[in-house]
N, C-alpha and C positions, 0 to 999 in steps of 0.2 A: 675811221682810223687811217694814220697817213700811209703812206708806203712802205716809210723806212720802220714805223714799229711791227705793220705785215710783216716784212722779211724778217726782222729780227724775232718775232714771235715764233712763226715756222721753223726758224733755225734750231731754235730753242725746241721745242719741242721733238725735232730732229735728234738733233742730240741727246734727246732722253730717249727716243726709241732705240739709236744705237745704244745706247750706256747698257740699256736693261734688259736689251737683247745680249748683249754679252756677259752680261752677271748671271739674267737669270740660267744661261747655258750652262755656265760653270755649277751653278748650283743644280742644274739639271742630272748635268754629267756625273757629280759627285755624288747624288743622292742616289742615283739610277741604277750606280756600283753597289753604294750601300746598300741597297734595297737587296738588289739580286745573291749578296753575300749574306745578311740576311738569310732570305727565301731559303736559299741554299744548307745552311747551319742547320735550322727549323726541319726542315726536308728529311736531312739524313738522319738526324736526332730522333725524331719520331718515327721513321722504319724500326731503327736501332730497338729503339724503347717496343717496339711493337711487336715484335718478335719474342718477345715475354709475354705470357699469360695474363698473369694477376701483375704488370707495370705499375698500375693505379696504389698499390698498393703504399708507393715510395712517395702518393703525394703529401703526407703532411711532415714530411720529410724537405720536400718541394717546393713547398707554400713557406716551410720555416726559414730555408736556405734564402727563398728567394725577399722575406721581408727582411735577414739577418745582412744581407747585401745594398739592398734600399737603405734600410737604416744606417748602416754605418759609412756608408760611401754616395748615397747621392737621393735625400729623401724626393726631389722633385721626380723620382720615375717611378712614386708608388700609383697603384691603382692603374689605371686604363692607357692612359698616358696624354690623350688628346686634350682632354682638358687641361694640363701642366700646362702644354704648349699655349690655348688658348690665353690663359692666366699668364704666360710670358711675357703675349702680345700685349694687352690689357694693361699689365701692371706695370713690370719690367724695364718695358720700351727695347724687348726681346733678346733679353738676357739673360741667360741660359747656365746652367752649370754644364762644364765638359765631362764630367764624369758620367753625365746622364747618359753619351753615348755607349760607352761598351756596360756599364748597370744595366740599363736596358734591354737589350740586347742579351746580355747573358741569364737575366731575371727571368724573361722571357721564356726563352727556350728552355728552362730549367721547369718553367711551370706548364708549360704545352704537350712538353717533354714526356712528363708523369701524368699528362690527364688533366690539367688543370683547364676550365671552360671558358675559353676566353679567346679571341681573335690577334691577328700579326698585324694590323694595318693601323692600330693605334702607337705601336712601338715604328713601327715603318716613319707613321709620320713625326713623333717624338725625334726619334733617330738624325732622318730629314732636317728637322730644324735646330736640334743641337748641332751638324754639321754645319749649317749653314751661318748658325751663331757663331762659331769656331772661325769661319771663314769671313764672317765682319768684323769679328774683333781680331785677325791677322794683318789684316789692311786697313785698320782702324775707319771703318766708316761710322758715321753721323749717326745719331739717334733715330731718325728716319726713316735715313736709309736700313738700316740693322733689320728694323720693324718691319720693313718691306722682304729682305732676304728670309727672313723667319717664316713670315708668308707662303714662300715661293718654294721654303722646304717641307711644310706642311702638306702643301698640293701637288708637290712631286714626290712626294711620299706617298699618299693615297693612290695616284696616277698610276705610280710603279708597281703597287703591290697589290692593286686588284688589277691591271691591265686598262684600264680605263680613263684616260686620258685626257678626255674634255671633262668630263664629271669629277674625277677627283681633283684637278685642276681648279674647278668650279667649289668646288666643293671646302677645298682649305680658303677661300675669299668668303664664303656662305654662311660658315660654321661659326664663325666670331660676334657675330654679332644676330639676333631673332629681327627677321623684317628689312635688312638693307642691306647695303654689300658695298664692299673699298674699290668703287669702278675704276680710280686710279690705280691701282694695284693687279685687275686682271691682267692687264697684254704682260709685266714678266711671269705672273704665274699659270699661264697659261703655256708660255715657251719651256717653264721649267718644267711643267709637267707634261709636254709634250717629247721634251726632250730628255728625260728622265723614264719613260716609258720607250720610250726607242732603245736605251740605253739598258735598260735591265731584259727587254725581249732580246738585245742581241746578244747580249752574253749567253742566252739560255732559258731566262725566265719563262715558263708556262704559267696562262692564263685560260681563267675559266671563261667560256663563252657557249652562251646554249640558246642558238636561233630559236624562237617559235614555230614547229613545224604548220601549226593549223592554228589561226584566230577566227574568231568566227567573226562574222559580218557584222556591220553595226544594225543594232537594234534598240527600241526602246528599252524591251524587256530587261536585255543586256545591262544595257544603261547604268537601271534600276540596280540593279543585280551586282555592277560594280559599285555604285554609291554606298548600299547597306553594306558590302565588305568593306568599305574604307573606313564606315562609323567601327565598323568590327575591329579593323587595325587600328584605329587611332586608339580604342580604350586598351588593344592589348599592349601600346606602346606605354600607354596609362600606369599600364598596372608594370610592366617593367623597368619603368622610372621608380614609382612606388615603392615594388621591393626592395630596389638597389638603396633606397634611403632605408628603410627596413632594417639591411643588412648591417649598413654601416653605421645605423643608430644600436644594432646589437655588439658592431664589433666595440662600439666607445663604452658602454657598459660595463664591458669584461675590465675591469683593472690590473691588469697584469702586463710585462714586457713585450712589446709591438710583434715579434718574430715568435715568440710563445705562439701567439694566439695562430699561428700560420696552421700549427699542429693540432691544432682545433677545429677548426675550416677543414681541412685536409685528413681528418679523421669521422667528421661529420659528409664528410662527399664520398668517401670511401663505404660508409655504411648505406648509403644513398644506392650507390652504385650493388650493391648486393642486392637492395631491396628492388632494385628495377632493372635497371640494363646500361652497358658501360655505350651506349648509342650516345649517352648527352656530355660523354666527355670531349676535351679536347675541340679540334675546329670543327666536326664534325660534316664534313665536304659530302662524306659519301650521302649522308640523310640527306643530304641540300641538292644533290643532284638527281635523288630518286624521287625525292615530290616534285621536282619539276616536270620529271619526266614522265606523272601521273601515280605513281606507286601512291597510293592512299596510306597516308599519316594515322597513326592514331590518334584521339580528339586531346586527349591531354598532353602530347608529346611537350607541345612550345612552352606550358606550363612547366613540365620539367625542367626544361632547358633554361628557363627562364630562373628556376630554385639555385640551379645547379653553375649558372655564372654568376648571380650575387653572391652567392655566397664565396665563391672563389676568389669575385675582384676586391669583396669586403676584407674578407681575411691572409692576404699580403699576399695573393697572386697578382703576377703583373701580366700585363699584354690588354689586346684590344678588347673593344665592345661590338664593333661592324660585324665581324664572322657571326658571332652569337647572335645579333640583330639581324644576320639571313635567314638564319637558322631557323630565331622563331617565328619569324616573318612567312617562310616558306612552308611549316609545316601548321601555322595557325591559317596560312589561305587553303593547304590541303586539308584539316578540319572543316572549314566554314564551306569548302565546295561539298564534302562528303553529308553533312548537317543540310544541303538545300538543294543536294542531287547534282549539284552544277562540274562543269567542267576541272578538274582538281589539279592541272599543269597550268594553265591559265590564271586560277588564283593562287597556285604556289607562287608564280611569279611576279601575278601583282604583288600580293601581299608582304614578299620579300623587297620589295622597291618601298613599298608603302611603310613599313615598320621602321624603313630608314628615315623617311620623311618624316614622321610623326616623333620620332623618338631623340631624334637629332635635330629636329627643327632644319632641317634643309630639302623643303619640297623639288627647289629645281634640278637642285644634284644629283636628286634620287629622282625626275622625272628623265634626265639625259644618262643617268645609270643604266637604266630600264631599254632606253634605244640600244647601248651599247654592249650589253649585254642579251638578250633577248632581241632586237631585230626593231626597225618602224614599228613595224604592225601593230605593235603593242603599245606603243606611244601615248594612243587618246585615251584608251584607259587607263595606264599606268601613271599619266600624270593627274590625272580628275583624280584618279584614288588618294595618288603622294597630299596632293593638297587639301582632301576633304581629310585624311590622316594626321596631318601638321594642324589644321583645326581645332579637332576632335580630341588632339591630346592636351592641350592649352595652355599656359603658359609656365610648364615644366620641361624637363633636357635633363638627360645623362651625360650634359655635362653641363656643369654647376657651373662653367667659370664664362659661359656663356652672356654675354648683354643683350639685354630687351629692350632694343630701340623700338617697335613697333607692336599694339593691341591685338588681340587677332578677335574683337568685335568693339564694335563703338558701344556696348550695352554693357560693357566690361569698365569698370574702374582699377586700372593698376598703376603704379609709380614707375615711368619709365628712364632707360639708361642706367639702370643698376644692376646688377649680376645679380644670376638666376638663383643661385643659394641664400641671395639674399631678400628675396622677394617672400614676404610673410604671409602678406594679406592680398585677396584677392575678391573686390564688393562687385558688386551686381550693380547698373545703377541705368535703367529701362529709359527708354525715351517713350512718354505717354501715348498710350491708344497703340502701342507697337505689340507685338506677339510675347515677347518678351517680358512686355510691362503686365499684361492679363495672364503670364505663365506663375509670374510670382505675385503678383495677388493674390491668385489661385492657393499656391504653396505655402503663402500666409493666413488664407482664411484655413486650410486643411489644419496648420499649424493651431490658430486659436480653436480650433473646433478639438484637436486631440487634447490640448491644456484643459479645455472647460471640463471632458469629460472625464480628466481625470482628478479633479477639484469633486467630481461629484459622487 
């Protein structure tokens, strides 16, 4: 290469470091606010509500206002919200309606409010990148470029609103796509979400953070011991994708007006809630912070929790899925330690990291969550677990609007580059003399031997 296109290449590439370093700050700054205002609405809203007894009782009240709001002023913020966002990027070329910010935002709180089981950090990042949409199309930048900014408000969004700043950073580049990642697009969303977590701490923002007092030493045993919980987490992430298609194959069923059926949902959660305990409404922090701290879960709880936010995000509750994926994450590792005697703060914790991984399809964000929340120590299990989890659930995601660049086995035949919702079919297809290829033989000779005997 001669000299002169050396210097002119470095230059170049200079000048995009500064460029992106100052954009993505702006969007750092701006979302860091948002978030913290935000936080803050959320915060006071729910003392308020909580000071009433039977609060729960206003949700299909709740659920109706808040799909009666979606619908008429900004359908792109129904359900969870991260996936809109995703589908922005995807589709779009990260074009955004503006109304999705205060819809959002006030759907939100209106559902968390009253009990509704759903998490802040999907609307955080909606929020995020509707601002950040607003702020491409003010200065009209390029299609590209936009796409990039949408980015940058997605992982300063997550950054902000759990306190975690390399991870959720990591995390809005991770989420878009199953198997690779936009490496041109880390270093601004990286700055945005580093600079968006500063920005919401110093106003005021508290974050949750719970060192590991005690991990125990590596061992084989151990090892062992993490592995079978990760097969454990991945099928529970299995079956929380599951339901959530469940749900929202029951809410298309019902034939009636979108906001109607809120009062259905929200009457059906309300009875829920007499029949057990008002534990699985709302973010539920305090459950998340007591199995960490070893208080033993009951074995069904994460299944609760798990009825109790389908059915919520089905029938026109809005807000996140993250909160609820700790939830069950934490109280299904305090089950599976209670079920094999094991240590029950240890696999709260993995399995709250792990449920992310598998659920979300983002093993590394949930293995650099798990550092920054919880401490190193926990590091080499927490990541072995994230990725036998991301595995173990296979090629499903709560969020549908997800691209699967990448197999997660070469014995797997799937169609890739196509969105997760629209993946149908999913063949087997063994390479000879492999484990694999003698599994399903197997499962085929089983198969003709059940047909013969029942021909006789």
């Amino acid at each position: 290469m001669k000299k002169k296109h050396l210097i002119l290449e470095q230059s170049v590439l200079f000048i995009s470091i500064v460029k992106w370093f100052f954009l993505a700050s702006c969007v750092g700054v701006l979302v860091g606010t948002s978030t913290y205002v935000f936080i803050e609405i959320l915060h006071r809203s729910t003392l308020y509500a909580g000071q009433f007894k039977y609060y729960y009782l206003l949700l299909p009240v709740a659920l109706f206002l808040s799909g009666l709001l979606i619908r008429l002023f900004a359908p792109e913020a129904k359900g969870h919200g991260t996936e809109k966002v995703i589908e922005a990027v995807h589709r779009y070329g990260g074009k955004m309606n503006p109304f999705t910010v205060p819809v959002k935002l006030v759907a939100t709180v209106i559902t968390i409010m009253a009990g509704g089981s759903v998490g802040k950090e999907g609307p955080a990042a909606q929020i995020g990148a509707g601002l950040s949409s607003i702020f491409a199309r003010i200065f009209r930048f390029n299609k590209k470029d936009k796409r990039v900014l949408i980015i940058c408000g997605i992982s300063a969004g997550f950054a902000s609103v759990f306190g975690t700043p390399i991870a959720g950073a990591l995390f809005g580049v991770e989420v878009l796509f199953i198997g690779t990642m936009f490496y041109d697009v880390m270093f601004p969303s990286f700055v945005a979400g580093i600079i968006s977590y500063q920005v919401s701490s110093s106003l005021g923002a508290v974050y949750f953070y719970s060192p590991m007092e005690f991990v125990p030493k590596f061992s084989e045993g151990l090892f062992i011991e993490v592995i079978i919980g990760a097969v454990f987490f991945g099928l529970c992430s299995l079956l929380l994708i599951e339901t959530m298609k469940l749900m929202e194959s029951a809410n298309r069923r019902i034939k009636i007006w979108e906001p109607f059926k809120g009062l259905i949902g929200g009457s059906i959660i309300v009875l829920l809630v007499f029949a057990t305990s008002t534990r699985y409404l709302g973010l539920g922090l305090d459950t998340i912070q007591e199995a960490l701290q070893g208080t033993t879960a009951f074995t069904y709880e994460f299944l609760l929790k798990i009825v109790f936010t389908c059915i919520t995000l089905a029938f026109c509750g809005s807000g996140g899925v993250v909160t609820p994926i700790f939830f069950i994450g934490a109280t299904a590792g305090s089950a599976f330690a209670l079920m094999l005697g094991l240590d029950p703060s240890l696999f709260a914790a993995i399995g709250m990291v792990s449920l992310l991984a598998g659920a979300t399809n983002t093993p590394i964000s949930a293995s650099i969550m798990a550092i920054e929340f919880f401490g190193p120590e926990l590091a080499p299990y927490a990541a072995v677990s994230c990725i036998v989890s991301y595995v173990m659930t296979g090629h499903r995601s709560v969020f549908p609007s997800q691209v699967l660049d990448t197999k997660k086995s070469s014995s797997i035949y799937i169609e890739k580059g196509v969105v997760m919702e629209n993946v149908k079919s999913v063949r087997i297809r063994p390479r000879p003399h492999s484990i694999t290829d003698a599994l399903v033989r197997l499962i085929n000779k089983l198969r003709d031997a059940r047909n013969s005997l029942k021909k006789k």
